[in-house]
C-alpha positions as CSV (number, residue, x, y, z in Angstrom):
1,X,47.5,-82.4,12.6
2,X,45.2,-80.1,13.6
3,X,42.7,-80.4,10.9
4,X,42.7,-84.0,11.6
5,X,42.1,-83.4,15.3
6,X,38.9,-80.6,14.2
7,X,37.9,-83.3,12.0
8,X,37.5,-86.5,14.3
9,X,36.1,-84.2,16.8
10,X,33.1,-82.8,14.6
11,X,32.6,-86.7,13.9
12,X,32.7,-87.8,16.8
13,X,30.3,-85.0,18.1
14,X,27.7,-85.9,14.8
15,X,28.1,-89.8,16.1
16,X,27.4,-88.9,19.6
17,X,24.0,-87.3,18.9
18,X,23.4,-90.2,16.7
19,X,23.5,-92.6,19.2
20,X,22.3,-90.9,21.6
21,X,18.9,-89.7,19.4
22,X,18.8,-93.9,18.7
23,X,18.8,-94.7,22.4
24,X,16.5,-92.7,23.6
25,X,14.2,-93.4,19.8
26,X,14.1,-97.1,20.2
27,X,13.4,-96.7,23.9
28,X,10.1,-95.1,23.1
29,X,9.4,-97.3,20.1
30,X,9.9,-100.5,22.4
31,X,7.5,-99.5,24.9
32,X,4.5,-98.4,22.6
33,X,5.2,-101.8,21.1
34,X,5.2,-103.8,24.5
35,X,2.2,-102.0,25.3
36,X,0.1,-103.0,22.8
37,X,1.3,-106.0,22.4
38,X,0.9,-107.4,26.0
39,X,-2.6,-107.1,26.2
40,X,-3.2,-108.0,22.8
41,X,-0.9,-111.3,22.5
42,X,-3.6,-114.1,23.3
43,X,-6.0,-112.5,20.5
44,X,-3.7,-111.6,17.4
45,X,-1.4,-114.0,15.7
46,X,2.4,-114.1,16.4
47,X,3.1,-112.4,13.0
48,X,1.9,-109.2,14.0
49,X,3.8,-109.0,17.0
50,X,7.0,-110.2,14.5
51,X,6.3,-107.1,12.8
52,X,5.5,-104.9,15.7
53,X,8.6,-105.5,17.6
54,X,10.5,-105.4,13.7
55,X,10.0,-101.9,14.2
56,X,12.4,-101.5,17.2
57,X,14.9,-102.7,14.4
58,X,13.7,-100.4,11.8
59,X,14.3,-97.7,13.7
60,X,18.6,-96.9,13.8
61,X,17.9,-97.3,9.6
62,X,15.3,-94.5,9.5
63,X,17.1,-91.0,9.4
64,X,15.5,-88.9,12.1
65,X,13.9,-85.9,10.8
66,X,11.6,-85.9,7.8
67,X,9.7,-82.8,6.2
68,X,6.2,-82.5,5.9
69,X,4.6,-79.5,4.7
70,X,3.3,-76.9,7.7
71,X,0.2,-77.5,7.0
72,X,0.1,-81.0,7.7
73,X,1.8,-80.8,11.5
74,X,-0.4,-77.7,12.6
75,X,1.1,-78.7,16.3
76,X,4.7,-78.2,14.7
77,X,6.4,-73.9,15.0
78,X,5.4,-71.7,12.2
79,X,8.4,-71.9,9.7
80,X,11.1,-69.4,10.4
81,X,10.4,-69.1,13.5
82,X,13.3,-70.7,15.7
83,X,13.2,-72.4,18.8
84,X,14.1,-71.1,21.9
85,X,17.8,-72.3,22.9
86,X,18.8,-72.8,26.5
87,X,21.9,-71.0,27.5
88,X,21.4,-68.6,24.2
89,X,22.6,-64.9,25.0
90,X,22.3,-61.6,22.7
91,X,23.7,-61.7,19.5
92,X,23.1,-61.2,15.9
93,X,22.0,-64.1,13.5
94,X,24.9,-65.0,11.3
95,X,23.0,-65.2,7.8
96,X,23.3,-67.9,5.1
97,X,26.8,-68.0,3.7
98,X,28.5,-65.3,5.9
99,X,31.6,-66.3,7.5
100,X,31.6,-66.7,11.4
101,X,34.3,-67.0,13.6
102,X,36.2,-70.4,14.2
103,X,37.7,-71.5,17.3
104,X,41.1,-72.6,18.3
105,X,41.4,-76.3,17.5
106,X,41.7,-77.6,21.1
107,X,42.9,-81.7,22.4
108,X,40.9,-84.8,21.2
109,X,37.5,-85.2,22.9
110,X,36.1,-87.9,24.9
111,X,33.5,-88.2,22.4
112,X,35.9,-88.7,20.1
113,X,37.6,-91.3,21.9
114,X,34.5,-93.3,22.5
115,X,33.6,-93.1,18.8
116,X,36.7,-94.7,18.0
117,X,36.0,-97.3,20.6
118,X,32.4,-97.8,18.7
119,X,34.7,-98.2,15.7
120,X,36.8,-101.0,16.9
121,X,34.0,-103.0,18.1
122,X,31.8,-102.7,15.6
123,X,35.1,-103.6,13.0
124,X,35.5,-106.8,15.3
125,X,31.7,-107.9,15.3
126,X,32.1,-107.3,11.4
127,X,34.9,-109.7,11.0
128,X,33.0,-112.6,13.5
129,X,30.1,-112.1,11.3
130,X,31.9,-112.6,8.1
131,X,34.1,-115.6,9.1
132,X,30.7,-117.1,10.3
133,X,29.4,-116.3,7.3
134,X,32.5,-117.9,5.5
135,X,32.4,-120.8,7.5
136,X,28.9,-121.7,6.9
137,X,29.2,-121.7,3.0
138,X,32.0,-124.5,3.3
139,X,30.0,-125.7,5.4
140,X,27.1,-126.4,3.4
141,X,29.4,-127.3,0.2
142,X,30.0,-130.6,2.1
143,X,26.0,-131.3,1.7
144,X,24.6,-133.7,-1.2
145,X,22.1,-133.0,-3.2
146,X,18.3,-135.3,-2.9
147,X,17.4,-135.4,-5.8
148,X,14.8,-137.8,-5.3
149,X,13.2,-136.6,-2.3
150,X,12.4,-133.1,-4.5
151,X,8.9,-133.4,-5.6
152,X,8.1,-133.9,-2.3
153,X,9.6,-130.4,-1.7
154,X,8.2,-129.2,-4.6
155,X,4.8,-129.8,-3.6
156,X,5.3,-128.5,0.2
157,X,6.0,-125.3,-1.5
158,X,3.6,-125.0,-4.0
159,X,1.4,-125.9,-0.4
160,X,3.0,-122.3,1.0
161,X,2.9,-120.6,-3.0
162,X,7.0,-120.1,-2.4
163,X,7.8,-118.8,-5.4
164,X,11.2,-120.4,-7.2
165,X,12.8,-123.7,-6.6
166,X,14.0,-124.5,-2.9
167,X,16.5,-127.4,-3.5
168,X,17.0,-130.0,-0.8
169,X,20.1,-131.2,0.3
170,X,21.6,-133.9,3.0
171,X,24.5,-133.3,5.6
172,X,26.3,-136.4,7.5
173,X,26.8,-133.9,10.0
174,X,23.0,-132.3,10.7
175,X,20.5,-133.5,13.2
176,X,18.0,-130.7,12.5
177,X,17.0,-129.7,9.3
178,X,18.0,-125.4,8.6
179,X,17.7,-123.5,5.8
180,X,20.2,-120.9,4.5
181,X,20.9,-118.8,1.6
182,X,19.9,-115.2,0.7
183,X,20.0,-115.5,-3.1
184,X,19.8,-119.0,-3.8
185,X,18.3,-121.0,-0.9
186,X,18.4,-124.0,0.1
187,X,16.6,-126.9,2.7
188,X,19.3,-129.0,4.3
189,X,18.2,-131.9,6.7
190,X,20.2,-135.0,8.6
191,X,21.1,-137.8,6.3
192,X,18.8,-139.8,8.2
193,X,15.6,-137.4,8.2
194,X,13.5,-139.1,5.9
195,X,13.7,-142.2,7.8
196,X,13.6,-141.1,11.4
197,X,9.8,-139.2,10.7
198,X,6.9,-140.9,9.8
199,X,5.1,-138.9,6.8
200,X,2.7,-136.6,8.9
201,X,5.6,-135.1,11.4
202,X,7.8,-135.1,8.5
203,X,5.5,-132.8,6.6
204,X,4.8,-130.2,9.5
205,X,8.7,-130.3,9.8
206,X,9.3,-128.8,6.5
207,X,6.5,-126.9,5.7
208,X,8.0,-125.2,9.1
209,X,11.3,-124.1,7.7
210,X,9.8,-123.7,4.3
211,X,7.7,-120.7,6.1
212,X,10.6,-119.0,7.2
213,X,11.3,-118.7,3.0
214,X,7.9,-117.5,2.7
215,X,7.6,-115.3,5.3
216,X,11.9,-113.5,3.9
217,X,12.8,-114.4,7.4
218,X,16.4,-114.9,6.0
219,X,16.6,-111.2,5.3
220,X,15.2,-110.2,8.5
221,X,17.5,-111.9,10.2
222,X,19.9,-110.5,8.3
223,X,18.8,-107.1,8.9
224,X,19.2,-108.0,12.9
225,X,22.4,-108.7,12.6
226,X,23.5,-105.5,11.1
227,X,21.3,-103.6,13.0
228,X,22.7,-105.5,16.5
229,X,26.2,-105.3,15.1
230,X,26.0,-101.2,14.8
231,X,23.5,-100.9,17.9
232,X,25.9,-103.4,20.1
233,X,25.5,-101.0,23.2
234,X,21.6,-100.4,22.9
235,X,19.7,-102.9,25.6
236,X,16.5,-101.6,23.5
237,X,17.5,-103.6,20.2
238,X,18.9,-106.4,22.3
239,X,15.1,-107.0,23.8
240,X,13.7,-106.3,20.5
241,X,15.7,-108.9,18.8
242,X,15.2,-112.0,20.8
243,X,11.4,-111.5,21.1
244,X,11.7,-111.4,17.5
245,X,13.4,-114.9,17.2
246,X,11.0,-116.0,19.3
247,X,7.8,-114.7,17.5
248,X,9.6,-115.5,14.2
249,X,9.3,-119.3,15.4
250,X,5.6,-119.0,16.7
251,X,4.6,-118.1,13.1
252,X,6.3,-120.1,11.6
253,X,4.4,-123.1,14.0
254,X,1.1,-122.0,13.1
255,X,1.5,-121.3,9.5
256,X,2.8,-125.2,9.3
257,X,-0.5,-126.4,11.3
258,X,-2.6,-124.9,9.0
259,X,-1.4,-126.1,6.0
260,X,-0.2,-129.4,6.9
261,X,-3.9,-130.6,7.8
262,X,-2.3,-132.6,10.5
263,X,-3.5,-133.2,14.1
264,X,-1.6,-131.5,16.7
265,X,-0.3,-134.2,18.9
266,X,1.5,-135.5,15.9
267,X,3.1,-132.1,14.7
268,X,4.0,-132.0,19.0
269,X,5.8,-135.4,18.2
270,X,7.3,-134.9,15.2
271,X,9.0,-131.5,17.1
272,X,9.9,-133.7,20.2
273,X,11.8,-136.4,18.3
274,X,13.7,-133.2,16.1
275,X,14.8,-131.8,19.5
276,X,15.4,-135.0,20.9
277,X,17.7,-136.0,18.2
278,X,19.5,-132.7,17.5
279,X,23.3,-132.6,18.4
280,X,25.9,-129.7,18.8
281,X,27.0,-130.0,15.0
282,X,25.6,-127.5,13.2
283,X,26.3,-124.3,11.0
284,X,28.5,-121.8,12.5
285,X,27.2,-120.2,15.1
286,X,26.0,-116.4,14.4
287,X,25.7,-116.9,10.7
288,X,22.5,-116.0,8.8
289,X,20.7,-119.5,8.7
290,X,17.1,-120.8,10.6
291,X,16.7,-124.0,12.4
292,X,14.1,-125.7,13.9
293,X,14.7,-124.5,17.2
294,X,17.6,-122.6,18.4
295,X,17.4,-122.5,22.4
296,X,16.4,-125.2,24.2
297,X,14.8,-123.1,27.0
298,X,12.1,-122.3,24.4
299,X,11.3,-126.1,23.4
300,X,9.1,-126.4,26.2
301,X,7.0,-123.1,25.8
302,X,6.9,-124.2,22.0
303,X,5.3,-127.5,22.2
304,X,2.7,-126.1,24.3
305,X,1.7,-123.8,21.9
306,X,1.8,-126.4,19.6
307,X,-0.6,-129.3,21.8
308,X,-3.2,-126.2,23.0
309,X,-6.3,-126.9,21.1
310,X,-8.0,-124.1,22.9
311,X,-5.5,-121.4,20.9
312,X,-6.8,-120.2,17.9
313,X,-4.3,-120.6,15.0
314,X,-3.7,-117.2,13.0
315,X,-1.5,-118.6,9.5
316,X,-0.8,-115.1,8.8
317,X,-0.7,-111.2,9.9
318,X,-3.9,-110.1,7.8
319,X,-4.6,-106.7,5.7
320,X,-6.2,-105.3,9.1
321,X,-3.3,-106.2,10.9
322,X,-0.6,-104.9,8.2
323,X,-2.7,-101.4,7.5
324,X,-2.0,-101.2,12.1
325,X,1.6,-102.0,11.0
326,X,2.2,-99.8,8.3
327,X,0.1,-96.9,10.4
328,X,1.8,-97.4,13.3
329,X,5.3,-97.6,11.5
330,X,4.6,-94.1,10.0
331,X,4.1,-92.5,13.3
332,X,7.1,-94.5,15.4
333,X,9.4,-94.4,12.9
334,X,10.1,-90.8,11.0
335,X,10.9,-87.4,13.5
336,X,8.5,-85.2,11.3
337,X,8.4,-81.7,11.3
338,X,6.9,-79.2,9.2
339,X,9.0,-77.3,6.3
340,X,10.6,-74.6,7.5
341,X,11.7,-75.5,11.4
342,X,15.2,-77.1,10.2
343,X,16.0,-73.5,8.9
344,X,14.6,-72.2,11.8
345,X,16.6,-74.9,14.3
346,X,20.0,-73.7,11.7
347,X,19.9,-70.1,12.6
348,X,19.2,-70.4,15.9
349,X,22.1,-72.3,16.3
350,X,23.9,-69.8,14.4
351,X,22.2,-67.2,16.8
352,X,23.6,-69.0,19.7
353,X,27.3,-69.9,18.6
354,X,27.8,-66.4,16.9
355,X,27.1,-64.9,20.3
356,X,29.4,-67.1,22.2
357,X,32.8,-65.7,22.4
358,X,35.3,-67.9,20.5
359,X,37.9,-69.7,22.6
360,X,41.3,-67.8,22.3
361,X,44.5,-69.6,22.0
362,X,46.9,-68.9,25.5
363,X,49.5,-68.4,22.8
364,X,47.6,-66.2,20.2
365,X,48.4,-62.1,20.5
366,X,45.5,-59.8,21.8
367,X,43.6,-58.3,19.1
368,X,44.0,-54.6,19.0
369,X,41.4,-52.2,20.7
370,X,39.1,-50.7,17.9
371,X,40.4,-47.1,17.4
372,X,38.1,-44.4,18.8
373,X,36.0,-42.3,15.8
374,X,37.6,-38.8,15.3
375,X,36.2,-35.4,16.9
376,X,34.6,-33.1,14.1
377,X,36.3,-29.7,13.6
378,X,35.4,-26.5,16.0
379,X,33.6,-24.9,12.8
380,X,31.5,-28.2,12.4
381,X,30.9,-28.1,15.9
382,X,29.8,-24.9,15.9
383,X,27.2,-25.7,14.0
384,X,26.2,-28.9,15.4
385,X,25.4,-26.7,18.5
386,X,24.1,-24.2,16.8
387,X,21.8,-26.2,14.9
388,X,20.7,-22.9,12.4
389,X,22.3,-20.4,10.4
390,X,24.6,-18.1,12.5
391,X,24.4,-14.5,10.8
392,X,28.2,-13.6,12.1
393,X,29.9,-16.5,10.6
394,X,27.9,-17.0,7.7
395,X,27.9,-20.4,8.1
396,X,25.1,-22.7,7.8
397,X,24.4,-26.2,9.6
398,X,22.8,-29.3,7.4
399,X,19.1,-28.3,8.1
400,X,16.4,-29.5,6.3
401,X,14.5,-26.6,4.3
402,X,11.3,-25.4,6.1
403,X,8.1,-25.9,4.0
404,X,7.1,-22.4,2.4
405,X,3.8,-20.8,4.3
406,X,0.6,-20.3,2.7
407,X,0.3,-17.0,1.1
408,X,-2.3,-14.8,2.6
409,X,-5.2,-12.8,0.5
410,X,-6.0,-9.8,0.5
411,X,-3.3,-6.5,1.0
412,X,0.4,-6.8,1.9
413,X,1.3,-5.7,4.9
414,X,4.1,-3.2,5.2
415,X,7.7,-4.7,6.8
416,X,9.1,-3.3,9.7
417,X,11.8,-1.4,9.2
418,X,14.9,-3.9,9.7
419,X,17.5,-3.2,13.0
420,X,21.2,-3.3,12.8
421,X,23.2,-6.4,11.8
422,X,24.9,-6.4,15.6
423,X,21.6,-6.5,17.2
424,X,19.7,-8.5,13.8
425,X,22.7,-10.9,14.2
426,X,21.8,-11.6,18.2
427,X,17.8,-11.3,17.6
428,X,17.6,-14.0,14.8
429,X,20.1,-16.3,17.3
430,X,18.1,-16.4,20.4
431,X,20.7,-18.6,22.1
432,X,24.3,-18.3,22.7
433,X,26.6,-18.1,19.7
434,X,29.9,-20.6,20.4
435,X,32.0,-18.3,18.2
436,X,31.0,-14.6,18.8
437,X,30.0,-15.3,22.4
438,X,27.4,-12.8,22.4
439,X,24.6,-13.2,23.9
440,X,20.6,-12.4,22.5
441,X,18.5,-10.1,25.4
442,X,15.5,-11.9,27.0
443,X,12.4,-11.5,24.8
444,X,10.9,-9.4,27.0
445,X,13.6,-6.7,26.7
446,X,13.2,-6.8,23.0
447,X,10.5,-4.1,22.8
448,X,12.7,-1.5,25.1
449,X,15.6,-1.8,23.3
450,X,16.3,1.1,21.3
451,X,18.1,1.1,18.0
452,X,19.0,4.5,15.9
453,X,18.2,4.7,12.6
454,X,21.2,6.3,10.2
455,X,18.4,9.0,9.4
456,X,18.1,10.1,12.9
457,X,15.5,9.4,15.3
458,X,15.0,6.3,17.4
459,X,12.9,3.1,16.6
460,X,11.3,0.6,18.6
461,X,10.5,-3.4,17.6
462,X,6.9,-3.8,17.5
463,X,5.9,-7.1,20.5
């Protein structure tokens, strides 16, 4: 039980900075794309904002540190050397492999209680999405196939150069024509479609929701829901998303003008009599599937879009535009560092935990006082004070051996005659003896000092 408890705790922890690293990521990522879209929006088409504000999305998919070599990020720390650490005390760096200590396993978290929160709502948000998903396959197996209306299709996307065959297909139950269908899609319209729109609107209609095909706006949308599935708390993604919807349709209105060669009052009719007509049957709500329109609070704003002759029309994003996407994506989206600072981060986190004191159980024994290191003998000692050869005890202290002195030239010089081994023993001391306690005369006295030779007679030390 404990191990489990250690276990959803270091989760939770990891899921924690996750989020938290993705809230405050796509924060920054949605404001550098708001502020250069805002000024911008009136002179660049609606597919580059699309991709601009994509990037919010991109963002949670991305993993948040990638290395680059030192050289590259000459603003980055050298490699090896760590960053400081708030709150880090003295303590030694715990190397690569060594073992460190491990705190008691303590009570479940709150962290860990809100991952598993996360977990449940993100499982339930799962399930809606599949059932919707579920639901809109039966859905569209009630749909008949037209046959006859297909080289009109055919041509529309050979208009767009769609790669593959987009089959077209009728539902008693559809007022708005959608398209659906990752792998094998598919351009489903009312029953009544080819009747209710005179040739002109008919053809801006479907070259509209034969963009979204061209454009892989089904996977993008895709992508949004799992991305606003496991980002369900993150208001950044939430904005990010529905001005991508709405971009997604912009686009998809100019790219139709263009290639429809149609006048724009009657592409603006053709979309009035759509909305006009649409009911509240259609495909499951929240599955992956593009209508015309999908809020009615955006009809308005569309058509006018649609009637301005004074906009300039922009049918796609442009290699100047993509090469400011791509750019800008490396910059937003990666955390780069240079080589070297992850090790750096690694030990100073091992600096700082290893210098922590663990947590101790209230139940767990006190660990025994280290034993104090033993006193060396009285001889040993003697000659640690000493610190030379003592002529009394004949015993001599570890001493380095003095380097030998040059030799002189020219004539020896005769020794002095040597003094007795009481006084030698006290003269070649100088200092107190610990075992003999005797005690060497001041050097001053030395010269006074008189010492009987065995022959007779007195002698007296040279100065």
């Amino acid at each position: 039980m404990s191990n489990l408890t250690e276990t959803l705790n270091s989760w939770a922890s990891a899921w924690f900075d996750w989020s938290a690293s993705n809230l405050a990521s796509t924060a920054a990522v949605l404001a550098v794309a708001a502020l250069i879209w805002l000024p911008l929006r009136r002179h660049v088409s609606p597919s580059f904002g699309y991709w601009l504000f994509m990037l919010v999305m991109i963002k949670p998919m991305i993993p948040t540190q990638i290395s680059l070599p030192a050289d590259w990020l000459p603003f980055a720390p050298a490699p090896g050397q760590a960053p400081a650490v708030d709150g880090a005390v003295a303590g030694p760096i715990v190397p690569e492999g060594a073992a460190t200590p491990t705190p008691a396993n303590g009570p479940i978290s709150w962290k860990a209680y809100l991952g598993c929160a996360w977990l449940l709502v993100v499982a339930a948000l799962s399930a809606r999405l599949f059932w919707a998903q579920r639901g809109a396959r039966r859905w569209a197996g009630r749909s008949t196939p037209l046959g006859r209306r297909q080289p009109e299709v055919d041509d529309l996307a050979a208009t767009l150069g769609l790669r593959g065959r987009v089959a077209i297909y009728s539902h008693p139950d559809l007022k708005m024509p959608v398209v659906c269908g990752l792998l094998r899609p598919r351009l489903i319209v009312p029953v009544d479609f080819f009747d209710l729109l005179p040739r002109e609107q008919r053809r801006w209609v479907l070259l509209h929701e034969l963009a979204h095909l061209k454009r892989g706006d089904l996977w993008a949308l895709a992508l949004q829901r799992l991305v606003g599935i496991a980002q369900f708390f993150n208001p950044s993604v939430w904005i990010a998303s529905r001005t991508v919807d709405r971009l997604r349709e912009y686009a998809c209105d100019d790219l139709a003008i263009v290639q429809s060669d149609t006048r724009r009052d009657e592409c603006g009719e053709g979309f009035v009599r759509v909305v006009e007509s649409a009911s509240l049957s259609q495909p499951p709500a929240g599955a992956v599937r593009l209508a015309l329109f999908e809020h009615r609070s955006e009809s308005k704003r569309r058509l006018a879009r649609i009637l301005d002759s004074r906009r300039r029309l922009e049918a796609g994003i442009g290699p100047v535009g993509m090469a400011s996407i791509a750019l800008l994506g490396i910059v937003l989206l990666p955390g780069l560092h240079a080589e070297g600072d992850q090790d750096a981060t690694t030990a100073s986190l091992r600096y700082t935990e290893s210098a922590q004191p663990a947590a101790r159980h209230p139940d767990a024994p006190h660990s025994p006082k280290p034993a104090p290191a033993p006193k060396p003998p009285a001889d040993k000692l003697h000659q640690l004070n000493l610190g030379m050869a003592c002529s009394r005890c004949h015993s001599a202290a570890p001493e380095p051996p003095a380097p030998k002195p040059p030799t002189p030239r020219g004539p020896k010089p005769k020794p002095a005659p040597k003094p007795p081994a009481d006084q030698l023993h006290q003269l070649n001391l100088g200092m107190a003896c610990s075992r003999c306690h005797a005690s060497s005369p001041a050097p001053h006295d030395v010269a006074t000092v008189p010492l009987h030779d065995p022959a007779g007679g007195s002698v007296r030390l040279p100065h």
